[in-house]
C-alpha positions as CSV (number, residue, x, y, z in Angstrom):
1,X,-10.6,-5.1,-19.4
2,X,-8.6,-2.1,-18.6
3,X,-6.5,-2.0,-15.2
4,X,-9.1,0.9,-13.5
5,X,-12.3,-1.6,-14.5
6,X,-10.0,-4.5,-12.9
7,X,-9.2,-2.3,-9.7
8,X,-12.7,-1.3,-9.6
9,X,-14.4,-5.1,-10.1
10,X,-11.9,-6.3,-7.4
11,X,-13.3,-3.8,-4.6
12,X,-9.1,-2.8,-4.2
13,X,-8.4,0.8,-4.2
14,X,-5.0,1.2,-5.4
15,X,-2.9,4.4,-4.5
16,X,-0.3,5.8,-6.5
17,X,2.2,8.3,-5.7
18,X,4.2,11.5,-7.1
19,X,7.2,9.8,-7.3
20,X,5.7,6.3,-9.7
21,X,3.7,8.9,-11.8
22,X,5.8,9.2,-15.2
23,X,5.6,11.8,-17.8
24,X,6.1,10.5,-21.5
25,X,6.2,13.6,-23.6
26,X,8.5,13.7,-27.0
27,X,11.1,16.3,-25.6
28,X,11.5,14.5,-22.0
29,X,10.9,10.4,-22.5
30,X,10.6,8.7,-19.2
31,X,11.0,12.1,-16.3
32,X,9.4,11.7,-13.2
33,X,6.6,14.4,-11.8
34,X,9.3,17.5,-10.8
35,X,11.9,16.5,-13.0
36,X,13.0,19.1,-15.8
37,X,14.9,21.8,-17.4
38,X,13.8,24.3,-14.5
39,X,14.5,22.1,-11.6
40,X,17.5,23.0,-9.3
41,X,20.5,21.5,-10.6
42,X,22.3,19.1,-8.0
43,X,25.8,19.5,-7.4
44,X,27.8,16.4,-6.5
45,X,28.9,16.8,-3.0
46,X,32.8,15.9,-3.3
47,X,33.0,19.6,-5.8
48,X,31.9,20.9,-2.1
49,X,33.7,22.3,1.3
50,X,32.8,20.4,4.4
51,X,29.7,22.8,5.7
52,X,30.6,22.5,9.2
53,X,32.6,25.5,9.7
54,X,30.5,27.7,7.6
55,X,27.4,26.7,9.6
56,X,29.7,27.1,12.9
57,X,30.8,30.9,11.2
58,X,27.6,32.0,10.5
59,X,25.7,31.4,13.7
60,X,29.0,33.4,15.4
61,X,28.6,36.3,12.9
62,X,24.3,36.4,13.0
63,X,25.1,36.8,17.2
64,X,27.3,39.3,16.5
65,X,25.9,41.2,13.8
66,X,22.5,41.4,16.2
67,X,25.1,43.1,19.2
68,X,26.1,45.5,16.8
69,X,29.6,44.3,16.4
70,X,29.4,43.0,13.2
71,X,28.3,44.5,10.2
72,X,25.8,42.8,8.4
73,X,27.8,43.0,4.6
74,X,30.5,41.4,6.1
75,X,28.3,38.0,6.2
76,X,26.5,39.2,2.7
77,X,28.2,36.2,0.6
78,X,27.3,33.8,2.7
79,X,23.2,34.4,2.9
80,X,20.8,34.6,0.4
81,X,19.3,38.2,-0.5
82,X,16.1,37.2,1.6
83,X,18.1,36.3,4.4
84,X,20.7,39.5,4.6
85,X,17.7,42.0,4.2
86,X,15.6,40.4,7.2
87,X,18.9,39.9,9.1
88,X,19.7,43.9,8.1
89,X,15.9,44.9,9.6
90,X,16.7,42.7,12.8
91,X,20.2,44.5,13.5
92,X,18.7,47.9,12.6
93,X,15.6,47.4,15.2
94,X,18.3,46.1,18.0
95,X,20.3,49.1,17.2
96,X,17.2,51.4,17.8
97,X,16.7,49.2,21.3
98,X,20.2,50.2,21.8
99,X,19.8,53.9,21.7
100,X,16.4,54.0,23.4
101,X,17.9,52.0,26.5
102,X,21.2,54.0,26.1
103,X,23.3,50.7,26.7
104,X,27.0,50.9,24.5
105,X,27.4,48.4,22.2
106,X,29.5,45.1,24.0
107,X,31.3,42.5,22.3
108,X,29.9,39.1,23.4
109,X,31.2,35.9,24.3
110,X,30.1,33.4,21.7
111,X,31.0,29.4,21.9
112,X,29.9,27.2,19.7
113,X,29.1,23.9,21.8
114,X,27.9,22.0,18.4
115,X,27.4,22.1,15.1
116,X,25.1,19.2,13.6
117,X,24.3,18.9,10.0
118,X,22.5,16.4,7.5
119,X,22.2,16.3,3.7
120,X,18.7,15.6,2.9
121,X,19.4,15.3,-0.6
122,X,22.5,16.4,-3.0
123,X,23.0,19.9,-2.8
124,X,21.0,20.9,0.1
125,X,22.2,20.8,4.1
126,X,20.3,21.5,7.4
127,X,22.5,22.4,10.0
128,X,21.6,23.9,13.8
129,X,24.5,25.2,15.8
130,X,24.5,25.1,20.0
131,X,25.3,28.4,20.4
132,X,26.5,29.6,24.4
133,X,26.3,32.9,25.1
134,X,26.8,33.0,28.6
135,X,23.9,34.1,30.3
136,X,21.9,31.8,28.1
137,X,21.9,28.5,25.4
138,X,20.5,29.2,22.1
139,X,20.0,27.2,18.5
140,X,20.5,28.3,15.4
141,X,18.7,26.7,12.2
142,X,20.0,27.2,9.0
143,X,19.6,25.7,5.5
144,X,21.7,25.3,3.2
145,X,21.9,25.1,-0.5
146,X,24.2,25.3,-3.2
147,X,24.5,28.4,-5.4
148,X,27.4,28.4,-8.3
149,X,29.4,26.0,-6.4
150,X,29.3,27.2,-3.0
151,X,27.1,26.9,0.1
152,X,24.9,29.6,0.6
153,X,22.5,30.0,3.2
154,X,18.8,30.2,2.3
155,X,17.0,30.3,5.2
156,X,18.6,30.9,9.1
157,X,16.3,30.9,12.1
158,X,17.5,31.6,16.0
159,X,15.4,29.6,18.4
């Protein structure tokens, strides 16, 4: 009796998940379901800087990049192509707000109150940053993930 007639006489439904689901094909014996030659590579995390000052950095220059400050290539290497051309549209609308108002561009006080981070898994960090601005409290999200042994920033959100 084959185990699904033996699951099905016993009245049991039995649930299996991604992760106990095995693929056993001659070129890749024994990989589980996402496992492969085109999966991202996972760096070991001692090859890698402590990510606290980047994430600390980056909130600092995203704040000042949006006053007009900063110049958006100056955080380029740091942020991932998606990242720098939404961050580039942002600066260029507050820039246009700018002008409209007629209000100069001013420097603004920026303190970092904290920077948290975890490593969900090797390779990839999650970080939000308190950021103070004076007038108000804001967060900062950012992921992220390593690209030819560095951290680069995938994905960076201001809440």
């Amino acid at each position: 009796m084959s185990a699904l007639a033996r699951t099905a006489a016993s009245g049991i439904a039995q649930t299996t998940t991604l992760s106990q689901v095995k693929l056993n094909t001659p070129t890749s014996p024994n990989l589980s379901l996402g496992e492969g030659y085109f999966t991202a590579q996972r760096a070991l995390p001692a090859n890698l800087p402590n990510p606290e000052p980047l994430v600390s950095n980056l909130a600092r220059g995203v704040f000042e990049a949006l006053a007009g400050t900063r110049e958006v290539e100056q955080i380029a290497r740091w942020v991932s192509p998606d990242v720098f051309s939404h961050l580039l549209r942002r600066t260029q609308h507050a820039a246009r707000a700018r002008r409209e108002r007629q209000q100069p561009v001013r420097r603004p006080t920026i303190y970092v109150r904290r920077a948290l981070w975890q490593s969900p898994r090797d390779g990839i960090v999650e970080a939000t940053v308190i950021v103070d601005l004076g007038v108000r409290a804001r967060a900062v999200a950012i992921r992220l993930e390593v690209y030819r042994n560095r951290w680069r920033a995938e994905r960076i959100n201001i809440l």
